[in-house]
C-alpha positions as CSV (number, residue, x, y, z in Angstrom):
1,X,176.5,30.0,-58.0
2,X,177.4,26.7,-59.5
3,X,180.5,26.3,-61.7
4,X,178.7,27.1,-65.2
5,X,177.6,30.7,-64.0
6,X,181.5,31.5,-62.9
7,X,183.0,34.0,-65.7
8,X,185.2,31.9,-68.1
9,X,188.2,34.5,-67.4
10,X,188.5,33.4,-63.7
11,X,188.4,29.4,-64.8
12,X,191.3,30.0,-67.0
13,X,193.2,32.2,-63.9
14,X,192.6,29.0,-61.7
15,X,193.8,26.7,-64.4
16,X,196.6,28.7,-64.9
17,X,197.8,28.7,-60.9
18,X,197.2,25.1,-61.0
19,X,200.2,24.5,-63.2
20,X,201.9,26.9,-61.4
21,X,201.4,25.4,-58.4
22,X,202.0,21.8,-59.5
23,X,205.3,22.7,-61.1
24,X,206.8,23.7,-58.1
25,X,205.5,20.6,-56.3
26,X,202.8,22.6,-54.7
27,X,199.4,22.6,-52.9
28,X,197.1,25.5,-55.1
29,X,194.2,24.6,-52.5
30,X,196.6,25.9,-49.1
31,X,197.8,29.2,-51.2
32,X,194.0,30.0,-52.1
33,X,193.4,29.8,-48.7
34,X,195.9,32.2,-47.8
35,X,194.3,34.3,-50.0
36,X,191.2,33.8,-48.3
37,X,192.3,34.7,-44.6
38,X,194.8,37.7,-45.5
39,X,193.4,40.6,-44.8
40,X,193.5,43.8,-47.1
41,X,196.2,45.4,-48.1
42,X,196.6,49.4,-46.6
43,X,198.8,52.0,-48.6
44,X,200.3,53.1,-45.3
45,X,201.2,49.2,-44.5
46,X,202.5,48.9,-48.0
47,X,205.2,51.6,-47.8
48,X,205.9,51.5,-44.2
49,X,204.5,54.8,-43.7
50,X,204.7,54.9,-39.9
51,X,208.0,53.5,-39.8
52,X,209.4,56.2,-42.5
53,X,207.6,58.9,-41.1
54,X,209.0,58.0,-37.6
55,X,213.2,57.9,-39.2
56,X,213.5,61.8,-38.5
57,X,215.7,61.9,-35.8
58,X,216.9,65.3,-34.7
59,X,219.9,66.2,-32.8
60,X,218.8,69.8,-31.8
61,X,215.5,71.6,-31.2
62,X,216.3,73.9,-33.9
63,X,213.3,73.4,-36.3
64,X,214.9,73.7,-39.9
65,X,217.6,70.4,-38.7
66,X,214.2,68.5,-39.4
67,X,214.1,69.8,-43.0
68,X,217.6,69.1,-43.9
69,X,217.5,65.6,-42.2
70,X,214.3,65.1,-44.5
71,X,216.1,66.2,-48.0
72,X,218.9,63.7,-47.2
73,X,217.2,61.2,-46.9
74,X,214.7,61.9,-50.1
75,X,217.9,62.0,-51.6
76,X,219.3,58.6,-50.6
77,X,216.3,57.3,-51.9
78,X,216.7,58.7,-55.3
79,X,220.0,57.5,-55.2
80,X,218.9,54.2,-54.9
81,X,216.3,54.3,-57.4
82,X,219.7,54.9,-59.7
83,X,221.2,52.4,-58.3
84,X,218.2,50.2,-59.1
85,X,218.4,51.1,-62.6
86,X,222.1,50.3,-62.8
87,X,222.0,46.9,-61.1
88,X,219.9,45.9,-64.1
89,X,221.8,46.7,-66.6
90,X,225.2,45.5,-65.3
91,X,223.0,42.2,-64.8
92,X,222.7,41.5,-68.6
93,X,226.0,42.0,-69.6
94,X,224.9,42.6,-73.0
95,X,221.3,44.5,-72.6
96,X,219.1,45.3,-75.5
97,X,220.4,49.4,-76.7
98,X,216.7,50.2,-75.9
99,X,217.1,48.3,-72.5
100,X,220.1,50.1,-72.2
101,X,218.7,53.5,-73.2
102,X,215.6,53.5,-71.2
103,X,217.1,52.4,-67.7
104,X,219.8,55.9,-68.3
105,X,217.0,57.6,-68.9
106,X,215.1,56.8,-65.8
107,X,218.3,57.7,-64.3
108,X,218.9,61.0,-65.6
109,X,215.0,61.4,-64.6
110,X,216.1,60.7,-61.2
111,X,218.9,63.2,-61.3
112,X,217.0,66.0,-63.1
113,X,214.7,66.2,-60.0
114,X,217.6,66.1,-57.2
115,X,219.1,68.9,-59.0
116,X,216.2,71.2,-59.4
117,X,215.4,70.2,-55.7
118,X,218.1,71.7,-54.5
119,X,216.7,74.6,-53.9
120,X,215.3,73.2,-50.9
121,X,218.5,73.5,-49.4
122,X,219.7,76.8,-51.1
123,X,216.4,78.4,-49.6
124,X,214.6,76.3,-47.8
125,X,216.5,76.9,-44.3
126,X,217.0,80.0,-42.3
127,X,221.1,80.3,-42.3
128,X,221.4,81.6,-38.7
129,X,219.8,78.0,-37.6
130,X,221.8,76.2,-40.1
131,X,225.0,77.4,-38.7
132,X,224.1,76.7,-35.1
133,X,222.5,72.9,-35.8
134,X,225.3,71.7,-37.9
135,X,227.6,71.8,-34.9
136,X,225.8,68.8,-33.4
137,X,226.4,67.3,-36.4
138,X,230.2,66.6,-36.3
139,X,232.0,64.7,-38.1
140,X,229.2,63.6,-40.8
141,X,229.1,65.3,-43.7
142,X,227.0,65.0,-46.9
143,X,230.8,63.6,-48.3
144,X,229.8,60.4,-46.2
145,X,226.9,59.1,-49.1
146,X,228.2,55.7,-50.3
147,X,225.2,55.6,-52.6
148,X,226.6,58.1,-54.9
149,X,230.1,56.5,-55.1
150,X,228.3,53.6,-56.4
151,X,226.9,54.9,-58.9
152,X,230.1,56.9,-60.2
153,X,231.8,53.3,-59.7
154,X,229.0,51.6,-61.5
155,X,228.9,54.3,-64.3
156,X,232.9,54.7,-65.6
157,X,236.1,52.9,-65.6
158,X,238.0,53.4,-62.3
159,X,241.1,55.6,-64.3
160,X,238.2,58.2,-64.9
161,X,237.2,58.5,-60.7
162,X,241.4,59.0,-60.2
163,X,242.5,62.4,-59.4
164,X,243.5,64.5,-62.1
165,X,247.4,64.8,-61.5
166,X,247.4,60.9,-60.9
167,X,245.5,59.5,-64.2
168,X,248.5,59.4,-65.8
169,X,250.3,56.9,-63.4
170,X,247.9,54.4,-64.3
171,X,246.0,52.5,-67.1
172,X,243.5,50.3,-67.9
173,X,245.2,47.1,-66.9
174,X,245.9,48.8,-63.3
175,X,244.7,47.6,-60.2
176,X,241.0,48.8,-59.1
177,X,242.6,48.5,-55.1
178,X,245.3,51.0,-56.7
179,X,243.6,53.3,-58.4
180,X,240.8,53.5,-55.6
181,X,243.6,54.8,-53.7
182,X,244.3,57.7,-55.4
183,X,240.1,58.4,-55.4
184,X,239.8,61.8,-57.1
185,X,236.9,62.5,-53.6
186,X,239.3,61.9,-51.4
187,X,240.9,65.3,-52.0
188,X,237.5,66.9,-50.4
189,X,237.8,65.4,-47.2
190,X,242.0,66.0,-46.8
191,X,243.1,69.0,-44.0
192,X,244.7,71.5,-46.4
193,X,247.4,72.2,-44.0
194,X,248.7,69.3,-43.5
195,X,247.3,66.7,-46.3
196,X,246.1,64.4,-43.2
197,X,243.0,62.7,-43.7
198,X,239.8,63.9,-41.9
199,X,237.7,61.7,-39.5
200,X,234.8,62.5,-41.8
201,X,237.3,60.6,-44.7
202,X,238.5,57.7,-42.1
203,X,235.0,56.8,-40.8
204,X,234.1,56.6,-44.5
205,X,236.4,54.5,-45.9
206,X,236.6,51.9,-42.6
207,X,232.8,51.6,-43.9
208,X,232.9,51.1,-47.0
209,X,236.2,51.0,-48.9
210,X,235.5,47.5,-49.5
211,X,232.3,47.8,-51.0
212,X,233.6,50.6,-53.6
213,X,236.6,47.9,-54.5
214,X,234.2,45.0,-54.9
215,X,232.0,47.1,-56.8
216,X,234.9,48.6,-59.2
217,X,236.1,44.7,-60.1
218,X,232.8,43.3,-60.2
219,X,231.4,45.9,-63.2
220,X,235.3,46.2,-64.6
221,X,233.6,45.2,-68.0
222,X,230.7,45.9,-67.4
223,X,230.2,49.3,-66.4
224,X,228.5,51.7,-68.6
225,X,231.5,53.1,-70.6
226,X,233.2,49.4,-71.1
227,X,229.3,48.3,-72.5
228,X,229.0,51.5,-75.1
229,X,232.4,51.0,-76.1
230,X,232.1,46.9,-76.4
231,X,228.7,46.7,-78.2
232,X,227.0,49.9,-78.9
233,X,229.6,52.1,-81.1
234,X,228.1,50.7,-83.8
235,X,224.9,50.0,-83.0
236,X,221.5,51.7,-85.1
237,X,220.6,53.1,-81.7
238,X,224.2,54.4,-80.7
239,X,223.3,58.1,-81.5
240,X,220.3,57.7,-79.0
241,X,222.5,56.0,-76.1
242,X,225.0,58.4,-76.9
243,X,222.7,61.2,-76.1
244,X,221.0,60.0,-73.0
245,X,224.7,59.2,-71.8
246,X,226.2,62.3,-72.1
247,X,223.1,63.8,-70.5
248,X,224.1,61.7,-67.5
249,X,227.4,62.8,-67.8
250,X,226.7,66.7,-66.9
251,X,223.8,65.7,-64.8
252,X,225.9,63.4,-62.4
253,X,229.2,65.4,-62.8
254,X,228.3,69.1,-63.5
255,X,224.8,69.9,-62.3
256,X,224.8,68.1,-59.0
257,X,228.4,69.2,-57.4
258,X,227.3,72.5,-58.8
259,X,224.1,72.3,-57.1
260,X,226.1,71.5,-53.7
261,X,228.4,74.0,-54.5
262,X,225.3,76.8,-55.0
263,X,223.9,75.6,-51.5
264,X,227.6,76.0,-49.9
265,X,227.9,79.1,-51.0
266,X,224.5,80.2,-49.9
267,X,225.0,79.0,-46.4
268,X,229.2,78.8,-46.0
269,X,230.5,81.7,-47.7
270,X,231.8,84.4,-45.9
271,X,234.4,87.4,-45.3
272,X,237.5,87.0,-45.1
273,X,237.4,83.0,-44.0
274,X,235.1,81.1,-45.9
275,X,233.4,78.7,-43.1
276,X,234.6,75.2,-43.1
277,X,232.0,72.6,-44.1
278,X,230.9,69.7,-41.7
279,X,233.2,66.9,-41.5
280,X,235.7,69.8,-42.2
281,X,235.7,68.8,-46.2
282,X,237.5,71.5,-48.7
283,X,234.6,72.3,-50.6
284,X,235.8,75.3,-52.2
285,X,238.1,73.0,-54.1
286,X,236.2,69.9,-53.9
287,X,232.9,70.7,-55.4
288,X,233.5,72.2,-58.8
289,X,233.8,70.2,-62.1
290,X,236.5,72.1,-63.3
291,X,239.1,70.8,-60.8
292,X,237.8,67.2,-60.6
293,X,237.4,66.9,-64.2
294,X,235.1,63.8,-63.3
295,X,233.4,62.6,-66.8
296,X,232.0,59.1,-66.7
297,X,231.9,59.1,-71.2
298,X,235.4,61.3,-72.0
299,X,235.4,59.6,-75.5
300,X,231.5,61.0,-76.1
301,X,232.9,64.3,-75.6
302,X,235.6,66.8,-77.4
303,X,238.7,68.4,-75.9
304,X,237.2,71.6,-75.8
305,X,234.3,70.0,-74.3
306,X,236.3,68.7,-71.7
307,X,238.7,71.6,-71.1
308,X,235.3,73.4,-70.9
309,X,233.8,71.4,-68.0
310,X,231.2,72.8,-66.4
311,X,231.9,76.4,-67.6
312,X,228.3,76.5,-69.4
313,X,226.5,75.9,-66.2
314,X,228.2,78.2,-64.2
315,X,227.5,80.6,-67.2
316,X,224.3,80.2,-66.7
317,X,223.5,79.8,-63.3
318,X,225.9,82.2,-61.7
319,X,226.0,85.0,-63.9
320,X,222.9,84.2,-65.8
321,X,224.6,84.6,-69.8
């Protein structure tokens, strides 16, 4: 084949990578070659397959421990889909309201399916076998994902992640390193009789604490609240953003504790003493909205609304109104 018979759409592709090429000072002859000697590329090389397939690591021989380590992880990696998401739009600053809208949306995508996979958890493992495997497990505890602290972190202003009975000891103008210290989470991993801190809690924090303070002053201004209320109040789209962020709101903050809180009851609940969770974290307390009062967008929502928190769910899910 001599070079009049080769199609017209491939000259222009070579033309094209020779500028490429010669604008970074580049050889476009050596990368063809490249080209030429790599081999194929297999789906299972692609996404690691054998390597993710080969992360299960239980520590018992009881065969539902494989299950729950599998929906942890799935979960992690939804989490850092969200994360994904997030990390883009803290990146502009000052993204396009449909930029801006879309990203949430893949988010609240995300969260949609961890919540309604939940029952994976709720009924996908015999309860005698639970209660025996999570023994081995000691002193980790579902508490322990970082992932989702980012993404509260990355959604709302710090004063809104404070525990309730603290908020109003602060404001805006307060120190992140301050108010992280008065976390509202940290109340779910505290030893109700004596308000020490849990080993679950300390192996946490010694991990990451700096990572959630970095985080909180690095997207002071520009985590999701600050950007609606800087630039989108007014904006032709706001009533869309609104929507999609409010969505988040009772996905993130009603749904998914709720979810948990389903699951512990399912597997932890039981007369007289409820059973303590592993890591020893005060879920009774912990996990439902209406003691937390967690809401990324409180001026997107009424006080009713708010005194409401997560009533309508529980409505719904518990006693099926």
């Amino acid at each position: 084949m001599n070079k009049s018979e080769i199609d017209q759409n491939i000259l222009d592709r070579i033309q094209q990578l020779q500028e490429k090429y010669q604008a970074m000072g580049q050889d476009m002859t050596s990368y063809l070659d490249g080209l030429l000697y790599a081999d194929y590329l297999k789906y299972w090389d692609y996404i690691n397959l054998d390597s993710l397939l080969g992360l299960q690591q239980p520590k018992t021989n009881f065969p539902d421990e494989m299950i729950f380590i599998m929906y942890h992880q799935i979960t992690e990696l939804y989490f850092k889909m969200a994360r994904w998401e997030m990390e883009q739009i803290h990146d502009h600053e000052h993204p396009d309201a449909d930029f801006f809208i879309a990203r949430v949306k893949r988010i609240n995508n995300y969260f949609e399916n961890l919540c309604h996979s939940f029952n994976i958890m709720i009924d996908g493992m015999e309860k005698e076998q639970f209660l025996k495997f999570r023994m081995s497990l000691l002193p980790s505890s579902g508490f322990q994902s970082a992932q989702y602290r980012l993404i509260e972190i990355g959604a709302t202003d710090m004063i809104n992640l404070v525990k309730l009975d603290k908020r109003a000891e602060f404001d805006q103008g307060g120190s992140v390193e301050a108010m992280y210290e008065n976390i509202y989470w940290m109340v779910g991993a505290t030893e109700l009789a004596t308000g020490n801190k849990t080993l679950t809690l300390r192996h946490f924090e010694e991990k990451y604490s700096d990572d959630f303070i970095r985080l909180g002053e690095k997207t002071r201004e520009t985590n999701f609240a600050q950007l609606y209320n800087k630039f989108y109040q007014d904006d032709p789209k706001a009533e869309d953003l609104r929507a999609v962020l409010r969505q988040m709101d009772i996905l993130t903050n009603v749904e998914w504790p709720l979810s948990h809180y389903k699951s512990a009851v399912r597997y932890l609940q039981k007369d007289p003493e409820d059973i303590k969770a592993t890591g020893g974290t005060n879920w009774q307390k912990y996990l439902p909205p209406r003691f937390q009062k967690i809401i990324f967008f409180p001026d997107l929502w009424t006080e009713q609304e708010k005194q409401d928190w997560g009533k309508s769910w529980v409505k719904t899910n518990v006693f099926g109104l």
